[in-house]
N, C-alpha and C positions, 0 to 999 in steps of 0.2 A: 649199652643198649644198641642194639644194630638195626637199622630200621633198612630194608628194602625198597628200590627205586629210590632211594634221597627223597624220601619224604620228609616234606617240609613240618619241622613242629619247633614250636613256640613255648614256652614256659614263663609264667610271671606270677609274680606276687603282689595278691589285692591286701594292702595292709587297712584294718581298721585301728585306729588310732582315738583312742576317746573318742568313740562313737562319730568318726568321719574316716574317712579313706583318701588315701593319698593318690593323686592324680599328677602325672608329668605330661608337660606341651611338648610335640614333638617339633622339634625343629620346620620350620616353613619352607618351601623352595622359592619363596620371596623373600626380601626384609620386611619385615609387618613386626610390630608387636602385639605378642601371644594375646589373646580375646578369649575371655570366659567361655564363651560358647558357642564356640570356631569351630567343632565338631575332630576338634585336632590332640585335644586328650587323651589320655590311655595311662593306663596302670605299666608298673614297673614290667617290662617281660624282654625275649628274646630267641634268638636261635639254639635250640638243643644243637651243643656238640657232637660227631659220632662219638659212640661210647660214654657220653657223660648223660648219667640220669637226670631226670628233667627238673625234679625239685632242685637239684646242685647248680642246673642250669639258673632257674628262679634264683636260689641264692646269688649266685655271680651276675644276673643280670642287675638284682637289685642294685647291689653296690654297684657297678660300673653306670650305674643310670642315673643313681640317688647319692652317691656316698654314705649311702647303709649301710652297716657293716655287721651283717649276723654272724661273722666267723668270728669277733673281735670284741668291738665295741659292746653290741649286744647280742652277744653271744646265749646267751641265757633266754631270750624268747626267739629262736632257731624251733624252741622243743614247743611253743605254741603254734606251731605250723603246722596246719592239719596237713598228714601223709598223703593222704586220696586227693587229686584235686578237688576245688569245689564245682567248678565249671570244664567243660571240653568242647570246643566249639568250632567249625569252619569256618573262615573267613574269604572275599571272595578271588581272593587268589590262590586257594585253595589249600591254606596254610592251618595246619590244625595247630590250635591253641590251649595247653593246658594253663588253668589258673588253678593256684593253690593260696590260703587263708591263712593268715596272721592275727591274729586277734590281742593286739593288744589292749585290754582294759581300760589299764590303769594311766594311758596316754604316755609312756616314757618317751617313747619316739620323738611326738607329737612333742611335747614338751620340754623334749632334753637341750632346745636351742641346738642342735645341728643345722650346721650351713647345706641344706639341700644343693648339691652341685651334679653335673653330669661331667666325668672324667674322659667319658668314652666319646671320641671324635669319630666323625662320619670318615670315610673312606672313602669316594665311588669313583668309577671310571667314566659313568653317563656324561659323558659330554655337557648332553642341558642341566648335572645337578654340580661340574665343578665349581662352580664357586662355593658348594658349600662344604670342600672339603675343608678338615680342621674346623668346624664347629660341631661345637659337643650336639649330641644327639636327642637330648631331650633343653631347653631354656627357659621351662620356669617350671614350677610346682605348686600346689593349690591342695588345702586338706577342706574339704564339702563333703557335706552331707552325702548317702547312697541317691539320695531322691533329686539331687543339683546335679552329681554324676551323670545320671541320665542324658540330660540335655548337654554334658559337655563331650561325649567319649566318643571315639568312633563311631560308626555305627555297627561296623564286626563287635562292637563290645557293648551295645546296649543290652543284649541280655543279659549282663552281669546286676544292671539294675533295674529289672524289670519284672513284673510276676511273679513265679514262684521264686526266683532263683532273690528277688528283695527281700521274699519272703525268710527266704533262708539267709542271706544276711541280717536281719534285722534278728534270726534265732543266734546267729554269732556275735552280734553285740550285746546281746542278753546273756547268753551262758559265762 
């Protein structure tokens, strides 16, 4: 995928999980411990590489953020992932976001006792953010309701649980 001017795009995967969805806290540029509804939530996602299509991106963010392993482990619900995303949104750094859907039913995820971990460590040069180099990037995880999401996600990502677009998730925990 070759995108002109380095335009910035984001790929993630909103997984439903027995009828909840998985939420990761993104690292703090304080010490705090992660708060329910710090508005510092967000679904698995990241930077589209040049040339790497964005669902592949979604796969590889998951894992480096979750220790998911759709190539792997559960490899076999890869194929419940709807193609199209379900969302595409701007955020205001002007960072376009696709989200794509997982729907797993039957909660194996959810259920299978995986150690939710984030493998992937911050990097940065910012001056005011090294001290947070070498902590993983997302510290902790939380599977809630679409309708508890709401009040914990960003706010570039309360459309995912809001309106129509709830609507149409609450159509992907039913089908």
């Amino acid at each position: 995928m070759t995108r002109p001017h380095r335009e910035k795009i984001s790929a993630g995967i909103l997984i439903i999980s027995a009828g909840q969805v998985l939420l990761c806290h993104a690292t703090k540029r304080v010490n705090d411990t992660p708060k329910q509804f710090d508005g510092s939530w967000t679904i698995s996602k990241g930077m589209v590489e040049e040339e790497e299509e964005p669902i592949t991106a979604a796969i590889r963010e998951l894992q480096e953020e979750t220790s998911i392993d759709l190539t792997n482990e559960f490899a076999d619900l890869s194929i419940l992932i709807d193609k199209e995303p379900f969302a595409v949104f701007t955020t205001s750094s002007k960072k376009t976001v696709m989200v794509y859907v997982l729907n797993d039913e039957e909660g194996r995820i959810r259920n299978s006792g995986i150690q939710l971990s984030c493998p992937s460590l911050i990097k940065t040069h910012d001056v005011k953010l090294q001290h947070l180099n070498g902590s993983p990037e997302m510290d902790a995880f939380m599977w809630v309701n679409p309708k508890e999401a709401l009040n914990m996600v960003f706010k570039s990502q309360r459309c995912l649980f809001q309106g129509e677009m709830l609507s149409k998730l609450s159509e992907h925990k039913e089908s």
